[in-house]
C-alpha positions as CSV (number, residue, x, y, z in Angstrom):
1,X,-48.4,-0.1,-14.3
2,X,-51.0,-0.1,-11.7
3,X,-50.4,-1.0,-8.2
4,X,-51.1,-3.7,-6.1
5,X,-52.6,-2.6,-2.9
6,X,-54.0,-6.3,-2.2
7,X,-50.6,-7.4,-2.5
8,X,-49.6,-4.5,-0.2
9,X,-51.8,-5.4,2.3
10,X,-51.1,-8.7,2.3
11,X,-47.4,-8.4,2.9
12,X,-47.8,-5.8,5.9
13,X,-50.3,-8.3,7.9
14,X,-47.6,-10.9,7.4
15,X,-45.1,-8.4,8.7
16,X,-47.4,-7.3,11.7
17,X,-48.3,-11.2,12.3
18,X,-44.2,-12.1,12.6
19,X,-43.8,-9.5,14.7
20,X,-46.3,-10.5,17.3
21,X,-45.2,-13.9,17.0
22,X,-41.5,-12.9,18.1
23,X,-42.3,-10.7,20.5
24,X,-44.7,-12.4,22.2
25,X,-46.7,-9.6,23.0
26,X,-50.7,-9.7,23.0
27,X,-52.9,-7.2,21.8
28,X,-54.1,-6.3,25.6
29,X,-50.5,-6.0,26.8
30,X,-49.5,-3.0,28.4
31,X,-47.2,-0.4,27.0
32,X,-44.7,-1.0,29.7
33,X,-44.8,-4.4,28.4
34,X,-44.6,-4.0,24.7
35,X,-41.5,-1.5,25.5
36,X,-39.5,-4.5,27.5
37,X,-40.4,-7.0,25.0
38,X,-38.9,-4.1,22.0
39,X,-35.2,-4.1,24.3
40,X,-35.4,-8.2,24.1
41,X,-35.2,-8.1,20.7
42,X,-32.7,-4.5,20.0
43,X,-30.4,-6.5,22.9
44,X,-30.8,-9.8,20.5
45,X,-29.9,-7.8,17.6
46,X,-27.1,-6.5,19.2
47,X,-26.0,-9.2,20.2
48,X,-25.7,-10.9,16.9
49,X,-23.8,-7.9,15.6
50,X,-21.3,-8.1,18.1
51,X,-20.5,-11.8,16.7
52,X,-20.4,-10.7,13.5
53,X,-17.3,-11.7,11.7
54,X,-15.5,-12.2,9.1
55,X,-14.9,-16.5,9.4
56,X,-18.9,-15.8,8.9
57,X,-18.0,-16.1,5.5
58,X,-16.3,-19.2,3.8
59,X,-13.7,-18.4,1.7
60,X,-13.8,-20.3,-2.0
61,X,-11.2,-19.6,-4.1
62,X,-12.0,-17.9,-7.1
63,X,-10.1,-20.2,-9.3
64,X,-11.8,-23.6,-10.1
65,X,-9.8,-26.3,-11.6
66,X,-11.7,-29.8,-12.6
67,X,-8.5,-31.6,-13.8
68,X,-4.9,-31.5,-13.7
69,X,-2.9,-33.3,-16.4
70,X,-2.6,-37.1,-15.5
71,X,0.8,-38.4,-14.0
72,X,2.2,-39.4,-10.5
73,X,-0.3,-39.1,-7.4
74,X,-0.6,-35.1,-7.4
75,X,-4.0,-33.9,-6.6
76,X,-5.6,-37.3,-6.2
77,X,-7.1,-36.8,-2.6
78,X,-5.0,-39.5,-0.6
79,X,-1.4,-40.5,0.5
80,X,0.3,-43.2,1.9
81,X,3.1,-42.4,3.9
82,X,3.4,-46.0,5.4
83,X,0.6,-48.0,6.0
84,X,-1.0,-45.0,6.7
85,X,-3.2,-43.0,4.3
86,X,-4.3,-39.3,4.3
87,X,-7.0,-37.4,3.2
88,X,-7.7,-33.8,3.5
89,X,-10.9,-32.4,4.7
90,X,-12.4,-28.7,4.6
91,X,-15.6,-28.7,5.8
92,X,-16.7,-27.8,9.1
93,X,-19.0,-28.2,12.0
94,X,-18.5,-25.1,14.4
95,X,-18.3,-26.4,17.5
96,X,-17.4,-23.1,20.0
97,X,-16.8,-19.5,19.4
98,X,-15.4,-16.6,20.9
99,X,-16.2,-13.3,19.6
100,X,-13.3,-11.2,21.8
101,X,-9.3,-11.0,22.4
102,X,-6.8,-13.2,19.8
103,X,-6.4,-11.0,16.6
104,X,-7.4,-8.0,15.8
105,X,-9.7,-8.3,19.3
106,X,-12.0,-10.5,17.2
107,X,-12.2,-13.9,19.0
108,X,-11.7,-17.6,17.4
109,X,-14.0,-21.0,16.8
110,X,-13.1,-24.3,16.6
111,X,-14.4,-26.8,14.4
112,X,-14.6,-30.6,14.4
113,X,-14.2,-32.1,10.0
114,X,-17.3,-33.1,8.7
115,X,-18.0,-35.3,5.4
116,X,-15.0,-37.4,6.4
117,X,-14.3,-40.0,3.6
118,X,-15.3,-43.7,4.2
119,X,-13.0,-45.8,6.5
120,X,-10.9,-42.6,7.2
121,X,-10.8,-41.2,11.3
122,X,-10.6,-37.9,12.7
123,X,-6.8,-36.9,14.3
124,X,-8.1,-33.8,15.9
125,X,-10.0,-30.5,15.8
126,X,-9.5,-27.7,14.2
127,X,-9.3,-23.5,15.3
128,X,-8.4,-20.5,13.6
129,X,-9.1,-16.6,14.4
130,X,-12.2,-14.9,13.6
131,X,-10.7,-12.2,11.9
132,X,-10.6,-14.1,8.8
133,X,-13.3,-16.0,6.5
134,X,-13.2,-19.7,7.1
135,X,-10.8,-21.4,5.3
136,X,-8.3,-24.3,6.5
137,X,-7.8,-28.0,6.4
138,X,-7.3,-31.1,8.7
139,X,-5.7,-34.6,7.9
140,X,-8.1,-37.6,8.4
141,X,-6.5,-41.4,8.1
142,X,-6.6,-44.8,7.4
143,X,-5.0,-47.5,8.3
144,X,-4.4,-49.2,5.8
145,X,-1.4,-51.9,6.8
146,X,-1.3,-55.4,7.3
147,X,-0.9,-55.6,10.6
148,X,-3.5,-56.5,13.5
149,X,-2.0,-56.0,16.2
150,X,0.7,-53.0,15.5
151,X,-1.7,-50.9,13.2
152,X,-1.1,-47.3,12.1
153,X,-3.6,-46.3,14.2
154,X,-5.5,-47.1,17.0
155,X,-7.9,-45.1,19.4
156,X,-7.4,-43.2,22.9
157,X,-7.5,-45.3,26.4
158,X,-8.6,-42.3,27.9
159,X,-9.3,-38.0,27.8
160,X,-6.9,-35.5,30.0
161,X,-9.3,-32.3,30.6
162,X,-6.5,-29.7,29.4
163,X,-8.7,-26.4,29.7
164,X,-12.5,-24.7,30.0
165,X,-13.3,-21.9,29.7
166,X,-16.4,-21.5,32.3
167,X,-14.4,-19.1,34.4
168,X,-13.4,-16.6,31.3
169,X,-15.4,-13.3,30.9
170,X,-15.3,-13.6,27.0
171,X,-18.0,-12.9,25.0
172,X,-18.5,-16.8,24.4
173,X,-21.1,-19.2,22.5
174,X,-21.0,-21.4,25.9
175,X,-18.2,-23.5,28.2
176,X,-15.5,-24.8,26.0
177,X,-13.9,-28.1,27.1
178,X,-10.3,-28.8,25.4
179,X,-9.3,-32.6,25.5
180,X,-5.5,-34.2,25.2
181,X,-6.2,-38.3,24.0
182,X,-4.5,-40.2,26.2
183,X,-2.7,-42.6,23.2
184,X,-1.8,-46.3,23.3
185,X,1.8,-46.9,24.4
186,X,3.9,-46.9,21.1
187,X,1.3,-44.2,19.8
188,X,0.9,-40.4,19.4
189,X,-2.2,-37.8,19.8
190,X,-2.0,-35.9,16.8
191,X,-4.8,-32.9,18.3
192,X,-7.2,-32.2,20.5
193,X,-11.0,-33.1,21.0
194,X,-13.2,-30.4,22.2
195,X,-16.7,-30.5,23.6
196,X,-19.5,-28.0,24.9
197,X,-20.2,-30.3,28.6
198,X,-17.8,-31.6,30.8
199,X,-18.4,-35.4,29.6
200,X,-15.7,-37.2,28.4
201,X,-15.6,-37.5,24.3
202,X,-16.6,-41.0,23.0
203,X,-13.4,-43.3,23.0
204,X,-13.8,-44.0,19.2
205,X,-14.7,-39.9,18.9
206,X,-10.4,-39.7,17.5
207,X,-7.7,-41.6,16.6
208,X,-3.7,-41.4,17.3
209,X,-0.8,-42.2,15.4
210,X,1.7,-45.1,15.7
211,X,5.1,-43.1,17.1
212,X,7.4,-43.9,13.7
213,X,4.3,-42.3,11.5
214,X,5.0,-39.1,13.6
215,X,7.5,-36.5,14.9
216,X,7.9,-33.1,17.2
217,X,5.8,-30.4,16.2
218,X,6.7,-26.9,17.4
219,X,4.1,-23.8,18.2
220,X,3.6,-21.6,14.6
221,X,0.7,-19.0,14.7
222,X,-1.0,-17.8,17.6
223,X,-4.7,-18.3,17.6
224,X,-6.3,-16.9,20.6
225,X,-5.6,-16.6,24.5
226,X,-6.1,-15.0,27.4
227,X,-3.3,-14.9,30.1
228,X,-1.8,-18.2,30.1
229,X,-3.9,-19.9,28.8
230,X,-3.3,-20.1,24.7
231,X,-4.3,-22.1,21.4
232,X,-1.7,-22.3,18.5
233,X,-1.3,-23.8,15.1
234,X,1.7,-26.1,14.9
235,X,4.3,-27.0,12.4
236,X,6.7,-29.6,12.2
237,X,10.0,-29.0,13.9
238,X,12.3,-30.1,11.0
239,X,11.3,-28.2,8.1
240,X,12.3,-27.7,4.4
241,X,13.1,-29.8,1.6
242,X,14.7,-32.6,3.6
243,X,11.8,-32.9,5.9
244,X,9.7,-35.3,5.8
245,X,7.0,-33.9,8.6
246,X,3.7,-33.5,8.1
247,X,1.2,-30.2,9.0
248,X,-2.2,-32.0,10.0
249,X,-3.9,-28.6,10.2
250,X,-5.2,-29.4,14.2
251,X,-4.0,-27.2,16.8
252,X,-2.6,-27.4,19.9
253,X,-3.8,-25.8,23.8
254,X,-1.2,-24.0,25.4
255,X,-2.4,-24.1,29.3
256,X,-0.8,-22.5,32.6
257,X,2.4,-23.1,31.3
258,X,3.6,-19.5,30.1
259,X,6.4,-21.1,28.0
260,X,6.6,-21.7,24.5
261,X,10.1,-23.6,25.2
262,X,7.7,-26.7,26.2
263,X,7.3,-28.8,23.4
264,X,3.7,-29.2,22.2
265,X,1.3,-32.0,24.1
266,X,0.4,-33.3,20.1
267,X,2.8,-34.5,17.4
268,X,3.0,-33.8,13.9
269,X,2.7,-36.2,10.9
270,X,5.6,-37.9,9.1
271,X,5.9,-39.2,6.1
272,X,8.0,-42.6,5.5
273,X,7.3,-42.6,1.6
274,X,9.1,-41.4,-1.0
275,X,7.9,-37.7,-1.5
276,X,8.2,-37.9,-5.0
277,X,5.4,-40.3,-5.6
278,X,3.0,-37.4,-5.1
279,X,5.3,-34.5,-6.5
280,X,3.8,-33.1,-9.4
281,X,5.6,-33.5,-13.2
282,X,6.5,-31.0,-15.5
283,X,3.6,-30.7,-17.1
284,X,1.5,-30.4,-13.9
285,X,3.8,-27.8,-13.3
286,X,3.5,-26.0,-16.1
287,X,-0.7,-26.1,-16.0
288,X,-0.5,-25.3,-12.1
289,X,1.9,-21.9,-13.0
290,X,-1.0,-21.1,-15.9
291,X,-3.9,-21.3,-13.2
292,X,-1.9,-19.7,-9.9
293,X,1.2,-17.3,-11.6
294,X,0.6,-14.0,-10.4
295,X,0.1,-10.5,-12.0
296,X,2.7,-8.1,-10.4
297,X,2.0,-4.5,-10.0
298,X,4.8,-2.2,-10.3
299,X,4.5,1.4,-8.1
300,X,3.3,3.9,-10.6
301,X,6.7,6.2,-10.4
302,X,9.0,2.6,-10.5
303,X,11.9,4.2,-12.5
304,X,14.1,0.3,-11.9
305,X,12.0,-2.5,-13.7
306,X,12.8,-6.3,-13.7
307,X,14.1,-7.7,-16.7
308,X,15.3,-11.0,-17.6
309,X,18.6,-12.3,-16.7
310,X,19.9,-12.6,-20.4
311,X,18.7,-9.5,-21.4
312,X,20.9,-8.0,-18.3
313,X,24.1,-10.2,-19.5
314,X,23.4,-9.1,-23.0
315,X,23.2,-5.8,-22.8
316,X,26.6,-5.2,-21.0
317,X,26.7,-6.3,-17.2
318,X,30.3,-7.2,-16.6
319,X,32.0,-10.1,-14.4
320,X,35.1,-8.4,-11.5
321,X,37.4,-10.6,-10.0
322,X,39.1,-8.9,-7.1
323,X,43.1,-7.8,-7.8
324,X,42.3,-7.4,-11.5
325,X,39.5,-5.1,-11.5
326,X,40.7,-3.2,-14.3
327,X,39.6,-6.4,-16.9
328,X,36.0,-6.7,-16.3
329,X,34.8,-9.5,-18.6
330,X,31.6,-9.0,-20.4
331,X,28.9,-12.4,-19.0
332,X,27.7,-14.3,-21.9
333,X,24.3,-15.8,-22.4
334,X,22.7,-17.7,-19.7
335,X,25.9,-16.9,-17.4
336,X,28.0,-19.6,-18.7
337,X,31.3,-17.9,-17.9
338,X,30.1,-17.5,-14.5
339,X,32.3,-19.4,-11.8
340,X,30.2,-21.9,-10.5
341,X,32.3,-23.1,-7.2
342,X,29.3,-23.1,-4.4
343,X,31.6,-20.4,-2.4
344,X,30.4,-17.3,-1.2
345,X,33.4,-14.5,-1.4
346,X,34.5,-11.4,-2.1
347,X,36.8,-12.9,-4.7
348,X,33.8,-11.8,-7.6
349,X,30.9,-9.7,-8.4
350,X,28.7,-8.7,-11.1
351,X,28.5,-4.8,-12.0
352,X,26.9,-2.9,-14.5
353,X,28.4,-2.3,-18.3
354,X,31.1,1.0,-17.7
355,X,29.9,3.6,-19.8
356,X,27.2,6.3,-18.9
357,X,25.2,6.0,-21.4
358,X,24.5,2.0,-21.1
359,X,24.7,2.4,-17.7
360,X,21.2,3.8,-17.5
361,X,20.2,1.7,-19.7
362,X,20.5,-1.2,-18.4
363,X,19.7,0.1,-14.6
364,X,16.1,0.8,-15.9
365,X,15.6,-3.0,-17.0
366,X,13.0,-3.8,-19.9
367,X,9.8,-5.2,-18.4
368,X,8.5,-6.6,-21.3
369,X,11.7,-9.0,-21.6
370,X,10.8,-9.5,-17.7
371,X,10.2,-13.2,-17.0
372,X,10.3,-15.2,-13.6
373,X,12.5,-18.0,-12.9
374,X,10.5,-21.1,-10.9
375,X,12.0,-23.1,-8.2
376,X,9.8,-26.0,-7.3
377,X,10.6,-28.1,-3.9
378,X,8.5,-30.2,-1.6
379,X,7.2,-29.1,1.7
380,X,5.6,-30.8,4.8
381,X,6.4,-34.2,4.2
382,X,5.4,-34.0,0.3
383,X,1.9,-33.2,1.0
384,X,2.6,-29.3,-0.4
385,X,4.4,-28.2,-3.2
386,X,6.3,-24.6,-2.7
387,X,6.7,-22.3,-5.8
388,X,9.4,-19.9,-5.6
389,X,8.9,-17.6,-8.2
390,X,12.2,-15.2,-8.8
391,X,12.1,-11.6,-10.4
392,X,15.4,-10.1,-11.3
393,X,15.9,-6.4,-11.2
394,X,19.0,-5.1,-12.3
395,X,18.7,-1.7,-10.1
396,X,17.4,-1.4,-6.5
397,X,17.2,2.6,-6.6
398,X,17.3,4.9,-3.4
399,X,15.2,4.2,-0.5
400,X,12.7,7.1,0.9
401,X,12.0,7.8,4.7
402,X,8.9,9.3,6.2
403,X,9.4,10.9,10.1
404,X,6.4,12.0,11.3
405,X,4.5,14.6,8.6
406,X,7.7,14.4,6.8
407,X,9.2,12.9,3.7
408,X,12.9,12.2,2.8
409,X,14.9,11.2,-0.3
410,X,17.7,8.9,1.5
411,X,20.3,9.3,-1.2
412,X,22.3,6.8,-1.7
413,X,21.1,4.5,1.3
414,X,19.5,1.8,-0.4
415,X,20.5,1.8,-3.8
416,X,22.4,-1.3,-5.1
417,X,23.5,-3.1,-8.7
418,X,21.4,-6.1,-8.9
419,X,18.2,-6.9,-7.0
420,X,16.3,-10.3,-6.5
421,X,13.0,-10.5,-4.6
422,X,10.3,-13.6,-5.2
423,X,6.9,-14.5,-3.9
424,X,6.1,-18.5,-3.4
425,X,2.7,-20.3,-4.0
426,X,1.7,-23.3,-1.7
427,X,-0.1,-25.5,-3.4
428,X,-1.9,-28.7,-1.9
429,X,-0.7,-31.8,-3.5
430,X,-3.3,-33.3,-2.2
431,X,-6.6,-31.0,-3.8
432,X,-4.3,-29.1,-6.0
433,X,-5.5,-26.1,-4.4
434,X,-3.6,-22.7,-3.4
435,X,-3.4,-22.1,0.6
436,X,-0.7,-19.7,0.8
437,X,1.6,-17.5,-0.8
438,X,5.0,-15.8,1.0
439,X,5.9,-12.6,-0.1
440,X,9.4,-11.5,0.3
441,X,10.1,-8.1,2.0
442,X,13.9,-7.2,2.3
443,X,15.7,-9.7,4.3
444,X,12.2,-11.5,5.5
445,X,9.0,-11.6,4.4
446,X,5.3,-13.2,5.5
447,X,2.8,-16.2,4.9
448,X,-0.3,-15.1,3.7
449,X,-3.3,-17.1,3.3
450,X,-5.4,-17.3,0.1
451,X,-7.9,-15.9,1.7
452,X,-6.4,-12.8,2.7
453,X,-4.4,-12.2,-1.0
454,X,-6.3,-10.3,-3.9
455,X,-7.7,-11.7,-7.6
456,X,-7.5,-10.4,-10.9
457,X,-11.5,-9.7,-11.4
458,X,-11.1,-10.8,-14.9
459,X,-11.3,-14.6,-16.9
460,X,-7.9,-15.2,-15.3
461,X,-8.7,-14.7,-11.7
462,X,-5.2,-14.8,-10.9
463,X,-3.4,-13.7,-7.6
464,X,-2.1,-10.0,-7.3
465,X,1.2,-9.1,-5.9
466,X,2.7,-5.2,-5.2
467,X,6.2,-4.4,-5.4
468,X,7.3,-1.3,-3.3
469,X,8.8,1.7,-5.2
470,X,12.8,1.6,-5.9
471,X,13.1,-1.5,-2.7
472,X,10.8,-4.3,-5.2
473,X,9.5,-5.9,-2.1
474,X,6.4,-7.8,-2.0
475,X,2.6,-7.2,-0.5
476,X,-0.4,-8.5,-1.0
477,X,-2.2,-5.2,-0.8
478,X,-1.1,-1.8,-2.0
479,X,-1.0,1.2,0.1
480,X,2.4,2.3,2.9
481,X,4.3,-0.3,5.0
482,X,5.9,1.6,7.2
483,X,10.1,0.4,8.3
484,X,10.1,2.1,11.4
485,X,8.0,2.6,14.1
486,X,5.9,5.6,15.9
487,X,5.6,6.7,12.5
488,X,9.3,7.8,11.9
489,X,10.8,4.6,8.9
490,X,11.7,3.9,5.7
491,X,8.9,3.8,3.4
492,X,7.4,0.8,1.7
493,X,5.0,2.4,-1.1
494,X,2.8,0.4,-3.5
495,X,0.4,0.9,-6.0
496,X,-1.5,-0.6,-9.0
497,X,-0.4,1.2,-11.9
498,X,0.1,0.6,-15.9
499,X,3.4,-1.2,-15.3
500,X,2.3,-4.9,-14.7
501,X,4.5,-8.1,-15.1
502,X,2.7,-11.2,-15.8
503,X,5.1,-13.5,-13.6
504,X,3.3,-16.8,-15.9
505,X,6.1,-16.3,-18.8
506,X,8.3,-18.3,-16.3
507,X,11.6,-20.8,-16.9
508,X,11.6,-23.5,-14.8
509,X,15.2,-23.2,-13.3
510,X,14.9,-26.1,-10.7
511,X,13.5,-29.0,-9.5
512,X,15.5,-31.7,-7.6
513,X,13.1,-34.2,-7.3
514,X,12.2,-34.5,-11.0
515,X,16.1,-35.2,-11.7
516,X,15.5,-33.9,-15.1
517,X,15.4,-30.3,-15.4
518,X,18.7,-28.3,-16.4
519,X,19.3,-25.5,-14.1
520,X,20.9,-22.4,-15.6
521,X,24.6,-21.7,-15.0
522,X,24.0,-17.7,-13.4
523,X,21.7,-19.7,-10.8
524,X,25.2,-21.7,-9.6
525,X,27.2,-18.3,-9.5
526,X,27.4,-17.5,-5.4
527,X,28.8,-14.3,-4.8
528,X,27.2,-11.0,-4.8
529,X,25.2,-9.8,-8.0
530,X,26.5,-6.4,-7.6
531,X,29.6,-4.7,-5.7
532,X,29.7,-3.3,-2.5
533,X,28.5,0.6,-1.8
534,X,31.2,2.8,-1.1
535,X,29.7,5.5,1.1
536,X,29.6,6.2,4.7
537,X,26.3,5.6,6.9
538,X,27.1,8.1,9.2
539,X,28.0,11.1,6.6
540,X,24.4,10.2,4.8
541,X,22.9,10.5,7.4
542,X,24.3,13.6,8.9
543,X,23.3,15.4,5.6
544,X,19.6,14.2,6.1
545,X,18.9,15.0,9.7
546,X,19.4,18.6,9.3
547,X,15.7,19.0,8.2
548,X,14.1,17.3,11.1
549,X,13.8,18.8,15.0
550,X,16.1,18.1,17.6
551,X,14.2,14.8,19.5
552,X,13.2,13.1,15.8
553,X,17.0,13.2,14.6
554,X,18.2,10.8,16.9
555,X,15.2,8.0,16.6
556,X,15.2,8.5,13.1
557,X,19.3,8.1,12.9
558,X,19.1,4.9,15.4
559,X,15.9,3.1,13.1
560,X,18.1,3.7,9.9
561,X,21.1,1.9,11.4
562,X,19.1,-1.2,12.5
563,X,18.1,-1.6,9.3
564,X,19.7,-4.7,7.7
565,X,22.0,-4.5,4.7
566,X,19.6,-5.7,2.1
567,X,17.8,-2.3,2.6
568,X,20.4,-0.1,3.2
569,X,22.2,-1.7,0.3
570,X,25.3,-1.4,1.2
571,X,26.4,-4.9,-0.2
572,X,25.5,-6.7,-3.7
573,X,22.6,-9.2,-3.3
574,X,23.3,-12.9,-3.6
575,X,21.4,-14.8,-6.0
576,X,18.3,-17.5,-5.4
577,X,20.3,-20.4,-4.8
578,X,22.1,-19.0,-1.7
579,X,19.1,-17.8,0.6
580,X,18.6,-19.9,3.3
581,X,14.9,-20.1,1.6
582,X,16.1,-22.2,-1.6
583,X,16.2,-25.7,1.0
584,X,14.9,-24.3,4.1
585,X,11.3,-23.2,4.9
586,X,10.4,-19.2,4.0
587,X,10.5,-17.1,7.3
């Protein structure tokens, strides 16, 4: 092929033309010039880089849905919760950045909702850290009851200038101004309004809330600061299944006060509706698990796999009653000779079948029999549904330590009959989308956005979870979390390996709003799913600490003990339905 050198020419005098046109520099300038003129533009370009980040990029999820399965309100844009109705918006106009401090040192924005739907009105603004693509929601309303005088909502009488940041020596797009709406009496201000100028926003710029259509917020995730001065998320302040407050996705300023103890200057949502009118049915639920369900990788030397509850009763776990140990009863299917009095004792507890050779058997579980068991509850007022998703491992095995360059087998400290973990998927009821999932670690565990969680590159795009070698607990990513600190803890190792579980062969195990779903008898047994360890702390450990130096003994010795039970294992975990998670929010 030959070459095109008018072609070649061409595109360099462009080139050379947009070069003089951005530098400004004419042919008769001198070099001194020319060379001032080059540090414009390097400074420029620097300066660009340095606010360079990562909520650059918008995130889309990689899952697209068109259509759920028809029934109740679920995923149909809007709710009434009283004469009010809600819509959620995703789409942004930047309004401010800051490219330094908050997380990770990488600044924040705020953003005022754009393509708000007809007759709907803006509550507040919306913020979030830099140090993660864009991707978040606000509530916009309507009022949409029959009143004319008392509406649902009605606009500001006037701005309080809460904050600007003119005096800060951030690395800042220009002055942010931070407004609290001064509401109507009988009304609430939901967020903030923020400008660029020190002029008041436009009366009709926002709207607040009539006082029984909201309720107390509290502070949730830090968004930025410096000093005193602070921006959070917020949250409702009674949460769980029972609550009927509502997350409106604005955020609140923080200002001088140096005390979170101070309730929040904006309210939350509330919901005076049924929540079940917007609740998705069965078979939403089912076609929501087939889109979301995740894939979970097991660590590549995982000896202890998850099984299914049945298989575990079937294959010889045995039922103790205290004072007659001697007559273990074998369980039968589905747990039905379980006691199922809610009361939490010592008086029983499930063990593994006696002899040796079943023993191992069964502590080794059967991963292709391995299914997850669903609990489905309403969040926020009803405008999210939660997913608890359960895995059941019939062995937690021995925990491993790392102190400094290091690594230790712990023995028996952290090995235990019987292990439950889950993840849960938040899904919008509203857009049917997935914004979060928790992922249980131990006796806690952390909200992760959807952003921040890894897909299946595949036609499933599904979510990926990581459970940690012999402990099961959950991460998003694989790689060493670390139980400790100063680099002396227990070790939290994951990895993607052969041994997956797809967690969408699922049975649906509960659901109290649906009032039709049959919940399994082992999920009503509350006491301990295993028996208590008999060893002693202190005589483990003295066996262990012989290999370390004289100062790493005693921090690794005190960091072991304030471990909590569920990863020493020294007691039998309880099962699903008696975590505080099962009607309370996940923390």
């Amino acid at each position: 092929m030959g070459i095109n050198y008018v072609g070649i020419i061409c595109v360099c005098v462009v080139f050379f033309m947009a070069i003089e046109a951005t530098t400004v520099v004419p042919r008769t300038a001198p070099m001194d010039q020319f060379s001032e003129n080059k540090k414009v533009l390097n400074k420029t370009e620097a300066e660009f880089q340095s606010r360079s980040r990562p909520i650059d990029y918008t995130f889309k999820l990689p899952i697209t849905t068109t259509s759920w399965p028809e029934g109740n309100g679920f995923a149909g844009g809007v709710l009434d919760v009283g004469g009010l109705q809600l819509s959620q918006v995703s789409t942004f106009n930047k309004v401010w950045g800051v490219y330094d401090g908050g997380q990770d040192d990488k600044g924040a924005s705020v953003y005022e909702p754009k393509d708000i739907p007809d007759g709907f009105s803006m509550l507040g603004s919306y913020s979030q850290p830099n140090n993660k693509p864009l991707f978040g929601y606000v509530l916009v309303a309507k009022d949409i009851s029959s009143s004319t005088s008392n509406g649902t909502l009605k606009p500001p009488t006037d701005y309080v200038i809460l904050f600007n940041t003119s005096s800060l020596s951030s690395n800042q797009d220009s002055t942010l101004y931070i407004w609290l709406p001064s509401p109507p009496d009988g009304y609430k201000a939901i967020g903030h309004v923020v400008t660029t100028t020190p002029d008041k926003p436009s009366l009709s710029k926002v709207m607040c809330v009539r006082s029984d259509l909201t309720e107390q917020c509290d502070f949730s995730a830090w968004i930025w600061g410096v000093n005193d001065n602070n921006i959070y998320d917020v949250t409702p302040n009674i949460r769980g299944t029972q609550g009927h407050g509502i997350r409106a996705g604005t955020f609140v300023g923080h200002f001088g006060l140096g005390d979170n103890t101070i309730p929040p200057s904006v309210s939350c949502l509330k919901n005076l509706n049924p929540i079940s009118k917007i609740m998705p049915n069965e078979k939403q639920i089912e076609a929501i698990l087939q889109v979301y369900s995740p894939y979970l990788f097991l660590h590549s030397d995982e000896e202890y796999l998850p099984s299914s509850v049945n298989w575990f009763f079937s294959n010889g776990a045995l039922l103790y009653k205290k004072g007659d140990e001697s007559h273990p009863v074998p369980i039968q299917q589905n747990g039905t000779n379980l006691p199922q009095d809610p009361t939490y004792d010592d008086a029983y507890w499930i063990d593994l079948p006696v002899d040796d050779e079943n023993k191992e058997k069964v502590k080794h579980g059967n991963l292709e029999n391995a299914e997850s068991y669903v609990h489905v509850k309403p969040m926020f007022g009803g405008t999210f549904t939660d997913f608890a998703m359960w895995i059941f491992y019939p062995f937690n095995g021995p925990g491993r330590a790392k102190v400094k360059f290091i690594n230790i087998k712990l023995g028996k400290i952290g090995q235990h009959v019987g292990d439950w973990e889950h993840v849960t998927l938040r899904v919008s009821n509203l857009d049917g989308k997935l914004w979060q999932m928790y992922f249980s670690q131990h006796s806690s565990g952390s909200w992760v956005d959807s952003s921040q969680i890894e897909f299946r590159n595949d036609a499933t795009n599904k979510p990926i979870i990581y459970a940690s070698l012999h402990g099961h607990a959950t991460y998003p990513h694989e790689g060493l979390v670390l139980l400790g600190k100063n680099d002396v803890g227990v070790r939290d190792d994951t990895d993607k390996s052969d041994n997956v579980m797809d967690m969408g062969k699922f049975v649906l195990v509960s659901a109290d709003y649906l009032g039709s779903v049959k919940e399994p008898s082992w999920l009503n047994f509350f006491r301990e799913w295993g028996p208590t360890v008999n060893y002693k702390l202190d005589d483990e450990l003295k066996n262990l600490v012989k290999v370390l130096p004289g100062k790493l003994k005693d921090v690794f010795e005190n960091i072991i003990k304030g471990l909590p039970k569920e990863v020493l294992g020294e007691e039998g975990p309880t099962g699903p339905k008696v975590k505080n998670s099962w009607n309370g929010e996940e923390v």
